[in-house]
C-alpha positions as CSV (number, residue, x, y, z in Angstrom):
1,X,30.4,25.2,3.6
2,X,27.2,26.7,2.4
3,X,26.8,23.9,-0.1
4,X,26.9,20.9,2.2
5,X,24.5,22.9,4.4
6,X,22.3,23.6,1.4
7,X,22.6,19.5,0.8
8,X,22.0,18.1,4.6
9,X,18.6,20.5,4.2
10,X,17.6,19.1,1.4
11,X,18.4,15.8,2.2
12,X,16.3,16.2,5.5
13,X,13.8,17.6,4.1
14,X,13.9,14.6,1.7
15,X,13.3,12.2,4.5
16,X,10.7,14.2,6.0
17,X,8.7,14.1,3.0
18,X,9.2,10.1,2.5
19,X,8.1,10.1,6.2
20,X,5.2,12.1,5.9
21,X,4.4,10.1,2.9
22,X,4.6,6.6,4.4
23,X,2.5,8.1,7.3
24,X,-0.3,8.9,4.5
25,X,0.2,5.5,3.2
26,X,-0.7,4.1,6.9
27,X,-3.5,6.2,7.3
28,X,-5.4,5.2,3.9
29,X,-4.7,1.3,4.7
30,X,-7.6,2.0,7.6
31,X,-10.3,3.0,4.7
32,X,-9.7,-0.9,3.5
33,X,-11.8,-2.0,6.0
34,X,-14.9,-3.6,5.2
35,X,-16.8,-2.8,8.7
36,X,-15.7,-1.2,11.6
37,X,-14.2,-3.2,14.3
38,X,-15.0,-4.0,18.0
39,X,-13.0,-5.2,20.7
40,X,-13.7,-8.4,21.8
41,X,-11.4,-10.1,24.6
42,X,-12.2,-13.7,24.5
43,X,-10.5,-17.2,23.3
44,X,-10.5,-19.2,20.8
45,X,-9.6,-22.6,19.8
46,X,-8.5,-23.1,16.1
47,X,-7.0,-25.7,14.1
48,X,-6.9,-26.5,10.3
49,X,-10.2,-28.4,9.2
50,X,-9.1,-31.8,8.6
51,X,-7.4,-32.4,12.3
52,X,-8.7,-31.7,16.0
53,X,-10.8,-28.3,16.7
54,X,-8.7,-27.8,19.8
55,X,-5.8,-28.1,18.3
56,X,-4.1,-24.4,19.2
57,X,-5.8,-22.1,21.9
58,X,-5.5,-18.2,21.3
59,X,-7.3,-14.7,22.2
60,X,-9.3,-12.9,20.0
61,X,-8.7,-9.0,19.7
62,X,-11.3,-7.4,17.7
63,X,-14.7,-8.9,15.8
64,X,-16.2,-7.7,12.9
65,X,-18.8,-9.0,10.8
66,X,-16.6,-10.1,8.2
67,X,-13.9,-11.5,10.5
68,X,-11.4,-12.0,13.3
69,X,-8.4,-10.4,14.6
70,X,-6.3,-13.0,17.0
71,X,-3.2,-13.1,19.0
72,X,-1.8,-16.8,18.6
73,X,1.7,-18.3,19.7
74,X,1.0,-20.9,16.2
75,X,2.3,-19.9,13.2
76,X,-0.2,-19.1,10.7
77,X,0.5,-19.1,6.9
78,X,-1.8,-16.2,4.7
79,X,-4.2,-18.5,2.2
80,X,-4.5,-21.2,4.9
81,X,-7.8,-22.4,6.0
82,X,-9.0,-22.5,9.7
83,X,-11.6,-23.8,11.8
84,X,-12.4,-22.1,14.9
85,X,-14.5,-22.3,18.3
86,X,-15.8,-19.4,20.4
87,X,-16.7,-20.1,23.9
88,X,-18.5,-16.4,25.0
89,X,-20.8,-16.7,28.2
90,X,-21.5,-19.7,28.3
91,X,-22.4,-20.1,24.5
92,X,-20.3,-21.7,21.5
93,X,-20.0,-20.3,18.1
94,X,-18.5,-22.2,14.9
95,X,-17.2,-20.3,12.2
96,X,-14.4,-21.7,9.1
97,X,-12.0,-18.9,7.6
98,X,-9.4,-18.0,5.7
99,X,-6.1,-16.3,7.1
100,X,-5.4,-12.9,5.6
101,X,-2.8,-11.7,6.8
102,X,-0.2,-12.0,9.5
103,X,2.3,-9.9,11.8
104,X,4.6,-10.6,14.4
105,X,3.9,-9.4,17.8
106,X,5.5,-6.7,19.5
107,X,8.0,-7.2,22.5
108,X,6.2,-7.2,25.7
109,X,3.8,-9.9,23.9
110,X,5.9,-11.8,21.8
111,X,6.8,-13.9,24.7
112,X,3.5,-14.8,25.1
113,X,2.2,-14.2,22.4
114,X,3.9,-14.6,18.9
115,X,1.8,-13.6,15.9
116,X,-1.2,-11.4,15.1
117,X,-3.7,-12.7,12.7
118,X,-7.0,-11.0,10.9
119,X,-9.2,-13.8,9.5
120,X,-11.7,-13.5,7.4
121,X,-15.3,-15.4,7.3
122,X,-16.1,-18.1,5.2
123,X,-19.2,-19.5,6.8
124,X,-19.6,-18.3,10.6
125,X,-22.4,-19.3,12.9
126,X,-25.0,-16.2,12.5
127,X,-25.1,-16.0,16.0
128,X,-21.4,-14.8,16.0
129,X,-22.7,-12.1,13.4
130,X,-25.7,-11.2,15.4
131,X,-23.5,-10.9,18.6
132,X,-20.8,-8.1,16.2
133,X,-23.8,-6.4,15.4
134,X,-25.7,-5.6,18.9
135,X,-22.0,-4.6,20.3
136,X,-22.3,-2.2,17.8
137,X,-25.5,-1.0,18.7
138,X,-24.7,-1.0,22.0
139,X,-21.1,-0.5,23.2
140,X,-19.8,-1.0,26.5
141,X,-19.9,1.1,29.0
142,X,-16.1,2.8,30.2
């Protein structure tokens, strides 16, 4: 009896360790970033370069100055190349990127929205740039 005790605690304490240890894993994959992130609640119309720019209509979620995150019911592939429009009070940016990566979207959104996908700058309008970097300089007010 003691030895099947002495097991289960082991084996629990196993899986707390592999959990604490994943948990590390998803804490270091934040220091990746590049530059820090700001939310940015707008659309955006994409589409592959060679066919309409309107093609797919989506929401952005964050900004950054080396990319975008977006929310998009089209599947996106990692690798493939975009070309994107930002309408933002009453101005219109331009930028061309590359998806990096791509998750599903969680329940409540998935049936609006399907995918989440970070892409990353090839050549973006420097206004878009200059717009990242005065939201950094001055955030919103909450």
């Amino acid at each position: 009896m003691n030895e099947k005790r002495a097991s289960r605690r082991e084996e629990r304490d196993s899986r707390r360790e592999e959990r604490a240890h994943r948990r590390e894993e998803r804490a270091s994959m934040g220091e990746k970033r590049v530059s820090k992130r700001v939310a940015f609640p707008t659309t955006v119309h994409f589409a592959p370069p060679s066919k309409n720019l309107h093609e797919h209509a989506s929401f952005i979620m964050d900004l950054s100055d080396t990319g975008v995150g977006i929310r998009t019911r089209s599947v996106l592939k990692p690798g493939a190349e975009v070309l994107f429009f930002v309408d933002y009070h009453y101005d219109s940016y331009e930028a061309k990127g590359e998806v990096v990566w791509v998750k599903n979207a969680r329940r409540p959104l998935s049936w609006f929205v399907k995918n989440k996908a970070g892409i990353k700058y090839r050549l973006a309008d420097y206004r878009l740039v200059d717009l990242y970097r005065y939201m950094i300089d001055h955030p919103p007010l909450r």
